[in-house]
C-alpha positions in Angstrom: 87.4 252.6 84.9 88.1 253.8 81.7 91.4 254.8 80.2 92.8 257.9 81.4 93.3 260.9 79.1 96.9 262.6 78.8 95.8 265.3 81.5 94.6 262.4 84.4 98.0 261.2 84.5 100.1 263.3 84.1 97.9 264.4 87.0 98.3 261.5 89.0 102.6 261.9 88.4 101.7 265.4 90.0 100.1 263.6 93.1 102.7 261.1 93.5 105.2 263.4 93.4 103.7 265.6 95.6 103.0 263.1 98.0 107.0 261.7 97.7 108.2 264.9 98.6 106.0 265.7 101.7 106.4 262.1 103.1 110.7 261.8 102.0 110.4 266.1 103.9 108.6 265.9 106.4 106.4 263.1 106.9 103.2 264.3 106.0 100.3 263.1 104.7 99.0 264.7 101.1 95.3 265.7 101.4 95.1 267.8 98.5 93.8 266.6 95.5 93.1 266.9 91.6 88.7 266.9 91.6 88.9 264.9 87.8 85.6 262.5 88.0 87.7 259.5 86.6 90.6 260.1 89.2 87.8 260.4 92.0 86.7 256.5 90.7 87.9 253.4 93.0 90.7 252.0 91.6 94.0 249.8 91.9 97.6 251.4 91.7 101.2 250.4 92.1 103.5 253.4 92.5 107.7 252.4 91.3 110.7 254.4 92.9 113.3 254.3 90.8 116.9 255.4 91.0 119.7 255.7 88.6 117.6 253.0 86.6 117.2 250.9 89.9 114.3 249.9 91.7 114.1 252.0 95.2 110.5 251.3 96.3 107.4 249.6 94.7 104.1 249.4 96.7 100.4 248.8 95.7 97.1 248.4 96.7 94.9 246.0 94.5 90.9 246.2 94.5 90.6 249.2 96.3 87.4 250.7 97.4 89.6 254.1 97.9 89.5 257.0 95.3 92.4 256.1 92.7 94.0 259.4 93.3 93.8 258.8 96.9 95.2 255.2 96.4 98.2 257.2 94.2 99.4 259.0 96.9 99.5 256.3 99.3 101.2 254.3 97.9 104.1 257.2 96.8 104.5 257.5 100.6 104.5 253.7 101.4 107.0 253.4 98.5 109.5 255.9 99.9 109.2 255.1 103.2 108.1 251.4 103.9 108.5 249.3 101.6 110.8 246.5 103.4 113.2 245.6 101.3 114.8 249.5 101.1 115.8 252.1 104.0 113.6 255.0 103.4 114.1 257.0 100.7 116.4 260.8 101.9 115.7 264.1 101.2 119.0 264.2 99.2 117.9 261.3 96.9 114.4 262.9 95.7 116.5 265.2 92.6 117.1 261.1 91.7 113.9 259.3 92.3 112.0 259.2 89.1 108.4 257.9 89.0 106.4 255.0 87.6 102.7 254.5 87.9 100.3 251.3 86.9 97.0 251.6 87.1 95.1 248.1 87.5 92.0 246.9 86.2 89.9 244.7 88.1 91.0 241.5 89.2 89.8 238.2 87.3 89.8 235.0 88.1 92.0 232.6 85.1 92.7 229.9 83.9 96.8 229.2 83.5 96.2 228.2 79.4 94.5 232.3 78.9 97.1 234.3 80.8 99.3 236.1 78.4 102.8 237.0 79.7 103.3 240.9 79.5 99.4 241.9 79.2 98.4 240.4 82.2 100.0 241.0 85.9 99.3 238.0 88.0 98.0 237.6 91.4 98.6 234.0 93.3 96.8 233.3 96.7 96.3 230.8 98.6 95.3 230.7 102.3 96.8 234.3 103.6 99.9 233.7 101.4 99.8 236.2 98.5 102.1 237.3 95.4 101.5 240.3 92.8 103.9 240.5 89.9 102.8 243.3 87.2 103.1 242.9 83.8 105.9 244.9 83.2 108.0 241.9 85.0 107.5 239.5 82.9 108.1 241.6 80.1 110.9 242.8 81.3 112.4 239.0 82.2 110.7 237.8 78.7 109.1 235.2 80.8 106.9 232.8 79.1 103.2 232.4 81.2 104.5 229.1 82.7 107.4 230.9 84.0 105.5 234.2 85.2 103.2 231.6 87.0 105.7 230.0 89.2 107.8 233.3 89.8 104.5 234.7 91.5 103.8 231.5 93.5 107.7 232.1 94.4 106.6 235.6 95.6 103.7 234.3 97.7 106.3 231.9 99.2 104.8 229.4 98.2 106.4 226.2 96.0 107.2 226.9 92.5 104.3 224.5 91.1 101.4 225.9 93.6 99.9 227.3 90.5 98.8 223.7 89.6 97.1 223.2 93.1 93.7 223.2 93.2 94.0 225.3 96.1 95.6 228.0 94.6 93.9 231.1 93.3 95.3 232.8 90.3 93.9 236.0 89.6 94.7 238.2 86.6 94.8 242.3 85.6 95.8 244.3 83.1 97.6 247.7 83.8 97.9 251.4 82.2 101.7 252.1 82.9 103.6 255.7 82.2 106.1 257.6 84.0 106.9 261.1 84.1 109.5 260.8 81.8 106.7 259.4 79.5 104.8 262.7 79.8 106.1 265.9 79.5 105.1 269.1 81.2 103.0 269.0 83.9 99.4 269.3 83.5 99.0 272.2 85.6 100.7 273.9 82.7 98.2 273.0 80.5 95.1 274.4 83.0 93.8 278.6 81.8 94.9 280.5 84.3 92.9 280.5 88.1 92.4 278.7 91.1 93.5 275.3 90.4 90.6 272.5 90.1 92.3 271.0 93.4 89.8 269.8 96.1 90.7 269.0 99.8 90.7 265.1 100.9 88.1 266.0 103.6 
């Protein structure tokens, strides 16, 4: 996929905010969506629920087969609503709940010695244990790639060192990551006046 232009995500914030509030209101399901070619492409996203600068849900879907705009919105529900280590996100939180989107490149397979610690997100697999850390993390944490290595095998439960198995599979991406805040006014805004270019999920 190529990189998305200004309007595409400030689109995709729309979606995900959409999709938040009619999951966190009423449990729905959005199937209303922005008709952008590049947004209708397969694509990778992890959607980040924050709150009063704390995490409150992250969920993803790597690889995906699914439009990325479908995959967006997904993922806003399953982050307000299932991810397991939060109770689901209230209606009286949502004024709160600010929203971060990365959208993932393909997976590659790589060797340790290549990864680069902040570019790359990580995933470790082996057998039907699995970790994802983005890049943001180790970023974040300043983590050197030995460090962002084992934190991921720590997230696929597996042993610190697993990386160094030849068993394991480590798998990197790179990610395009904004948040509302990042953006401005919605891109709806921007749009002549009219119908909106909004087609139905069916």
């Amino acid at each position: 996929m190529s990189p998305l232009a200004n309007r595409e995500k400030k689109l995709l914030i729309e979606v995900a905010r959409r999709a938040l509030i009619a999951a966190v209101e009423s449990g729905k399901v959005l199937d209303v969506f922005p008709s952008e070619a590049n947004l209708m492409e397969p694509g990778g996203a992890f959607v980040s629920l924050h709150r009063r600068a704390r995490l409150r849900g992250c969920v993803g879907q790597m690889g995906s087969e699914q439009p990325l705009v479908h995959v967006v919105a997904y993922c806003a529900k399953a982050a307000a609503l299932e991810d397991p280590r939060f109770d689901p996100v209230r209606p009286d939180e949502l004024a709160e709940i600010a929203i971060e989107l990365s959208i993932l490149s393909r997976l590659e397979e790589i060797a340790p010695e290549r990864i680069d610690a902040g570019r790359h997100g990580l995933m470790v697999s082996r057998g039907r244990q699995r970790g994802v850390l983005l890049p943001q993390v180790a970023a974040q944490f300043r983590w050197a790639a030995a460090r962002f290595l084992e934190e991921t095998c720590v997230k696929a439960g597996l042993e610190r060192d697993a990386w160094k198995d030849s068993g394991t599979r480590i798998e990197a991406f790179t990610a395009e990551v904004f948040a509302e805040t990042d953006l401005g006014e919605p891109a709806l805004a921007e749009a002549e006046p009219g119908p909106p270019d909004y087609s139905s999920s069916t």
